[in-house]
BALO-918550 format. One record per residue (C-alpha): x, y, z. Coordinates in steps of 0.25 Angstrom, whole numbers, plus 2048, in hexadecimal, padded with zeros to 3 digits. Layout:
+-----+-----+-----+
:  xx :  yy :  zz :
+-----+-----+-----+
:   X :   Y :   Z :
...
+-----+-----+-----+
END
This chain:
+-----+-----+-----+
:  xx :  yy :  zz :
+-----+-----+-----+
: D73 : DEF : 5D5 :
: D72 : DE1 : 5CD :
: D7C : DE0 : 5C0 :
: D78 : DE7 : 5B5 :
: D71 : DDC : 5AA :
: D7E : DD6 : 5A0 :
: D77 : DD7 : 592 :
: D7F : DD3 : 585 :
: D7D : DDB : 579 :
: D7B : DD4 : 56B :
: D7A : DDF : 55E :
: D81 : DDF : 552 :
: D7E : DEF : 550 :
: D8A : DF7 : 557 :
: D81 : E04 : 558 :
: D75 : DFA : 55E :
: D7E : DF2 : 567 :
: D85 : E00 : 56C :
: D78 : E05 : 56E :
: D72 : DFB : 575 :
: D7F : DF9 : 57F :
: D7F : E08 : 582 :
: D6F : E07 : 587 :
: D71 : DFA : 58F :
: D7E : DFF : 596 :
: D76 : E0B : 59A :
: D6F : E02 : 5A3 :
: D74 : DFF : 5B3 :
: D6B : DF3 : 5B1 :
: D72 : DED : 5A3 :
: D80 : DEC : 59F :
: D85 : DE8 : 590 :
: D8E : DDB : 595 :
: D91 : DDA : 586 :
: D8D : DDB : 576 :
: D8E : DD2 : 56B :
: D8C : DD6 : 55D :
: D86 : DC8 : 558 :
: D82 : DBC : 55F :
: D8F : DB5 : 55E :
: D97 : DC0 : 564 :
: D8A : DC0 : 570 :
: D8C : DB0 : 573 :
: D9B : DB2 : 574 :
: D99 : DBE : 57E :
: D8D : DB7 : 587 :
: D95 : DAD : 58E :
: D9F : DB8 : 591 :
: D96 : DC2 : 594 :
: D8A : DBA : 59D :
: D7F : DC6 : 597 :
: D72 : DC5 : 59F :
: D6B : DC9 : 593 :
: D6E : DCA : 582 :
: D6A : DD5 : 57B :
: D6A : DD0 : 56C :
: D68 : DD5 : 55E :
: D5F : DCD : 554 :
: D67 : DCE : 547 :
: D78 : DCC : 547 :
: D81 : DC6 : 540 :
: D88 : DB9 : 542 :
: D7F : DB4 : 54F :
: D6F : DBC : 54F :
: D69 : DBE : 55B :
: D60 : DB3 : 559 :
: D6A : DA9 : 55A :
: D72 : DAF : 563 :
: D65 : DAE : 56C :
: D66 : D9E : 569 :
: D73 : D9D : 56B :
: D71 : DA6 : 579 :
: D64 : D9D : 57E :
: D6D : D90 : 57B :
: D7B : D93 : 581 :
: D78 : DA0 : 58B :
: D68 : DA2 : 58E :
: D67 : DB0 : 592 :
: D5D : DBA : 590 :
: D5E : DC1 : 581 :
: D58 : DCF : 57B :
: D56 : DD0 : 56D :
: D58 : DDE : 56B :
: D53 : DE0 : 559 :
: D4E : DE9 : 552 :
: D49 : DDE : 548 :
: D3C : DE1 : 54A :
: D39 : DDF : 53A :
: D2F : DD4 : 536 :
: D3A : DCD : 531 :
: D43 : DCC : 53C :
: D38 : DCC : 547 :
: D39 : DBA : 545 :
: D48 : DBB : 54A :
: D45 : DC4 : 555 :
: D3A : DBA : 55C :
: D43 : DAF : 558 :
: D4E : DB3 : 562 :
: D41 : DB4 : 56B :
: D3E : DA5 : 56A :
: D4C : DA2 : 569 :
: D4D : DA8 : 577 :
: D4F : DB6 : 579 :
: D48 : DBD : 580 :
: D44 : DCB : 57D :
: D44 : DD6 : 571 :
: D48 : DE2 : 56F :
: D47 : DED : 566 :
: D54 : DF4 : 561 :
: D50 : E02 : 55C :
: D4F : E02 : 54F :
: D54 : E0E : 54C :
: D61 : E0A : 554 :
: D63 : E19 : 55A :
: D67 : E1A : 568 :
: D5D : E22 : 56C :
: D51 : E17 : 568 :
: D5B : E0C : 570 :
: D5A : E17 : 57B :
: D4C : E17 : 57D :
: D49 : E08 : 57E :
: D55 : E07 : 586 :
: D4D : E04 : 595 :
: D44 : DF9 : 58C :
: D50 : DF3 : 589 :
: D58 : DF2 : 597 :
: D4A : DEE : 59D :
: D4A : DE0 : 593 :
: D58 : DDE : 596 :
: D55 : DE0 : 5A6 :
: D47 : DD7 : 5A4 :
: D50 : DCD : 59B :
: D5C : DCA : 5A3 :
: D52 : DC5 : 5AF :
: D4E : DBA : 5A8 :
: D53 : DAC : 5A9 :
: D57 : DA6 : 59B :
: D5A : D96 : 598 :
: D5F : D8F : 58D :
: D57 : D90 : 580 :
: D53 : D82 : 57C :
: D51 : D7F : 56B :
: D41 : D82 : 56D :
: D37 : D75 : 56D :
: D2B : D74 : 561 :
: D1F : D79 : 566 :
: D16 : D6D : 56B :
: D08 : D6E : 563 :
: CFA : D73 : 567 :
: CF7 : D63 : 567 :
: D02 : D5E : 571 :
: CFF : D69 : 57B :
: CF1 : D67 : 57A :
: CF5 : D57 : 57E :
: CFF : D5B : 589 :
: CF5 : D63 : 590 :
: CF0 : D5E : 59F :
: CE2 : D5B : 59F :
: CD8 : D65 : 5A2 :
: CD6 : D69 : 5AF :
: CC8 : D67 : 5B6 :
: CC6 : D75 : 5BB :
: CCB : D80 : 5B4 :
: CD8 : D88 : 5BD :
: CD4 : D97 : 5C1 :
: CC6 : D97 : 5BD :
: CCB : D96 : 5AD :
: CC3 : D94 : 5A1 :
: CC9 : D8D : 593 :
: CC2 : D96 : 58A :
: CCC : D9E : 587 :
: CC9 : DA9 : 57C :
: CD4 : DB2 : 57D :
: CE4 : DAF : 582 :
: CEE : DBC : 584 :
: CFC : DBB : 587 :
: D06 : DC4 : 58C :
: D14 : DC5 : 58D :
: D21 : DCD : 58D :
: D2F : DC7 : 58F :
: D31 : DBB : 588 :
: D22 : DBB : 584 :
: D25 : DB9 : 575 :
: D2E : DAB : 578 :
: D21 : DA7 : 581 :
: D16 : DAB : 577 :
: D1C : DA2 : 56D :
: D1C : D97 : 576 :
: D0E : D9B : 579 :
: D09 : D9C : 56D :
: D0F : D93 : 564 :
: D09 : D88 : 56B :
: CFA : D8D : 568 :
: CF2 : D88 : 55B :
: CEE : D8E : 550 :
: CDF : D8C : 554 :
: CE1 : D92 : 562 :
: CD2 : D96 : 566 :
: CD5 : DA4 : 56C :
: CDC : DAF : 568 :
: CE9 : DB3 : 570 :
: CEE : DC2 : 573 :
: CFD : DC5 : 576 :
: D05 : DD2 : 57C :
: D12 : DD0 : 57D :
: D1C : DD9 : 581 :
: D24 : DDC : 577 :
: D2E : DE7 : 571 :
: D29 : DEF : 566 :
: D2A : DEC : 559 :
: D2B : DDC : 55D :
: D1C : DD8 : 55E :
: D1B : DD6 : 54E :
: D26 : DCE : 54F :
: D21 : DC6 : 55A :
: D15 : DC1 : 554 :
: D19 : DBF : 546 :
: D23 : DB6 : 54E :
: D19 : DB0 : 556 :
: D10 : DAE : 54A :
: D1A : DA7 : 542 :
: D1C : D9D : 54E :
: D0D : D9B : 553 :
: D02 : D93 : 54D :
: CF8 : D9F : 552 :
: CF7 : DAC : 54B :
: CFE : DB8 : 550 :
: CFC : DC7 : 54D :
: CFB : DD5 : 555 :
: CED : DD8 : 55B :
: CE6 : DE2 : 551 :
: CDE : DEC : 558 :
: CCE : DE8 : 555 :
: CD1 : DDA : 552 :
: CCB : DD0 : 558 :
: CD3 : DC4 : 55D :
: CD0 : DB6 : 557 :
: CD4 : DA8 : 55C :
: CE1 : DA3 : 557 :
: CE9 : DB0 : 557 :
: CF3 : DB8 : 561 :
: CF2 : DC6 : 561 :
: CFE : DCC : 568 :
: CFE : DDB : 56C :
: D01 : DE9 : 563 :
: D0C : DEF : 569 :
: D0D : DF9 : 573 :
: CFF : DF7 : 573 :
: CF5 : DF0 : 57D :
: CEE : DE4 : 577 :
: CDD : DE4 : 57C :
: CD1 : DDF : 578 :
: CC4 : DE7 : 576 :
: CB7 : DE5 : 57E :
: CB3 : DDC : 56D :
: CC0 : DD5 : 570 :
: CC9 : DDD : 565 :
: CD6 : DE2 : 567 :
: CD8 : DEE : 56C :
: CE8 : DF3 : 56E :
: CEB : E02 : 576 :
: CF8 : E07 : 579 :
: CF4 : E0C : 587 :
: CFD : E0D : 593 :
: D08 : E02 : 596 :
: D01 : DF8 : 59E :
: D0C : DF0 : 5A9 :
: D16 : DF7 : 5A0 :
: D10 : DF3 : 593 :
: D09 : DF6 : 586 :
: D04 : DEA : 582 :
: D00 : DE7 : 58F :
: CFC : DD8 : 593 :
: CF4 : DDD : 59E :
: CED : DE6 : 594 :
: CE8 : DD8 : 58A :
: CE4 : DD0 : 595 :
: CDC : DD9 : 59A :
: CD5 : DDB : 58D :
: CD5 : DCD : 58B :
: CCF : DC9 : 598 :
: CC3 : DD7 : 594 :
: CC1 : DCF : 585 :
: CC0 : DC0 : 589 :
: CC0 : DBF : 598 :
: CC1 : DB1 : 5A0 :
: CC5 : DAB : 591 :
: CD2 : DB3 : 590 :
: CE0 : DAB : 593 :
: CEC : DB5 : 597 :
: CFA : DAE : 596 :
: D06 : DB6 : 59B :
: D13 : DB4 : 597 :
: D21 : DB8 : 599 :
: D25 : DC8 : 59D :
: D2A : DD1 : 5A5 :
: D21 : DDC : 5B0 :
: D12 : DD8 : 5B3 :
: D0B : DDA : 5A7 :
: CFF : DD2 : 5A2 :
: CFE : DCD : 5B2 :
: CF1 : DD6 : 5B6 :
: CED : DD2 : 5A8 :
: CEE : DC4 : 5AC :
: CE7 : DC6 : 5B9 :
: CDA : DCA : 5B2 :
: CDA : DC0 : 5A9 :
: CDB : DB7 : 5B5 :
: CCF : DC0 : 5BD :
: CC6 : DBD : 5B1 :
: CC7 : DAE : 5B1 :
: CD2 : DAD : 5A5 :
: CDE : DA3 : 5A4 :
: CEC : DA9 : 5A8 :
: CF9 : DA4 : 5A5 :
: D06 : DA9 : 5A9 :
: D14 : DA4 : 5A4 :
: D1C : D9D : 5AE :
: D2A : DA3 : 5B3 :
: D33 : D99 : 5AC :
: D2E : D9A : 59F :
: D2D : DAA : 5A1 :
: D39 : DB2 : 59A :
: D35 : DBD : 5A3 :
: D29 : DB8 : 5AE :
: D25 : DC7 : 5B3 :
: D16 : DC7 : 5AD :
: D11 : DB9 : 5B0 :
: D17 : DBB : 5BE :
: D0F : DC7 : 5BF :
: D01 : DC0 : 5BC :
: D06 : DB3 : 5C4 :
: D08 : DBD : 5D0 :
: CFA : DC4 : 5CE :
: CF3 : DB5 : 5CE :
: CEF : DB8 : 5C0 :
: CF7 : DAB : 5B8 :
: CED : D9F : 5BA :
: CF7 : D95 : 5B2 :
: D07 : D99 : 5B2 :
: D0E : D8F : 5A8 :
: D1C : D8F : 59E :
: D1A : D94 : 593 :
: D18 : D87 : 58C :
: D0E : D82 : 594 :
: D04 : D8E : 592 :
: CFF : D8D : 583 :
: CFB : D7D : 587 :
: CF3 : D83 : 592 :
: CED : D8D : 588 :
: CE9 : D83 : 580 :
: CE1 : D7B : 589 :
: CDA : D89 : 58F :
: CD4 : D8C : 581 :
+-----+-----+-----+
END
């Protein structure tokens, strides 16, 4: 039997950090190496302690979890769970700051703090830490400004004389999907896009409830593009992202409006990626684009394939710039990623398709 998985517990509530501890250690596959009751304490205790992953609380005095997550990516990269029930508008910022800063994952912490609420998404819990501690973490480098839509447009090779795959530039609809790390590989994505982007772009990201909002106020605060959650009925205009409802399956209707159902999981998932780029490729055939990005399992691979089938472009993340490379492997394995770039390389490549 492998060694159970050294996770450091960061919480400035006794009754959260007990209960936490108490969950965890009921696991063969984890064990609580330690806990900290602030940043400070946890930076003193990781050098001690080697944790494969850090479970870490938003909102603690003397040291946050924000910079401890600097402070952690700087001196000792390792994986970090942000484990918050700061799901308010006006803490959602921070939350998806610790994102960029170079955790990895969130969390919701009950918000009724009962054990029996900890109880019941107990497994969810363990399965992050277990998916989170296979992933290779390097240093954290001060981010570099975001190069304009002009300089890519510059940098870019010259067009090549016959299109790869069978692939046409008049792209009318993008859809992305992603899971772990997505939100860290969306922004790099789309803040690289113009305001005048001539297509609309729909997103399902995997995400814990009660975080979506969040994410795209985020997201919109960041990106020259308009961001909001797909309305059921609307219709989906150039120069906007439309991200998926939670728990609810993102599709387009036979007139191109949003449709959403909470039908059964697909690949283990409601939103599904599969789910919209089927639906895409039904609304806009050969003229849809489908991008997928970082995340664990296969979801969004047979999604990928049709888009493929129909004579749309694929890309698929590359492994070194994946947090998690499950679902782009899946769709490379299937034949289904016609282009597989870093993530800095795949908004330039948009760019030029559209």
């Amino acid at each position: 039997m492998p060694h159970p998985i050294k996770v450091l517990l960061v919480e400035d509530s006794p009754v959260a950090l007990a209960i936490l501890k108490k969950l965890l250690s009921s696991s063969p596959e984890v064990t609580v190496a330690g806990t900290a009751s602030n940043g400070k304490e946890a930076l003193e205790a990781i050098a001690k302690l080697q944790p494969q992953v850090i479970c870490t609380d938003l909102h603690m005095k003397e040291m946050d979890g924000l910079e401890l997550t600097k402070q952690v990516m700087s001196k000792y990269p390792r994986p970090i769970l942000v484990i918050s029930a700061s799901v308010q508008k006006e803490n959602t910022q921070r939350i998806f700051e610790l994102l960029q800063a170079g955790a990895l994952d969130i969390f919701p912490k009950p918000v009724t703090g009962l054990p029996s609420d900890y109880e019941r998404v107990k497994q969810e819990l363990i399965t992050k830490i277990k998916i989170l501690s296979g992933v290779k973490v390097f240093t954290k480098l001060p981010p570099s400004p975001l190069v304009t839509t002009e300089q890519l447009r510059s940098e870019l090779p010259p067009p090549i004389a016959e299109p790869l795959f069978g692939e046409i530039t008049n792209i009318k609809m993008v859809a992305i999907g992603a899971s772990t790390g997505g939100p860290q590989a969306l922004y790099k994505i789309l803040c690289q896009l113009p305001s005048n982007f001539p297509a609309p772009i729909i997103c399902t990201q995997h995400i814990s409830v009660g975080f979506l909002q969040g994410l795209v106020d985020w997201l919109g605060s960041e990106c020259k593009l308009k961001i909001k959650i797909a309305q059921i009925g609307e219709l989906p205009s150039a120069g906007t992202i439309y991200f998926a409802p939670e728990e609810r399956h993102l599709e387009l209707s036979p007139q191109g409006r949003f449709i959403s159902s909470t039908s059964d999981r697909v690949d283990g998932h409601c939103p599904s990626v599969t789910v919209m780029f089927k639906s895409a490729i039904k609304a806009y055939g050969r003229a849809t684009a489908g991008i997928l990005l970082t995340g664990m399992g296969r979801d969004g691979a047979a999604g990928m394939q049709a888009i493929a089938q129909a004579g749309g472009i694929t890309i698929a993340q590359d492994e070194k710039s994946c947090v998690v490379f499950g679902m782009p492997k899946e769709a490379i394995a299937l034949g289904a990623a016609q282009h597989v770039l870093p993530i800095q390389e795949i908004a330039p490549l948009l760019l030029k398709k559209v």
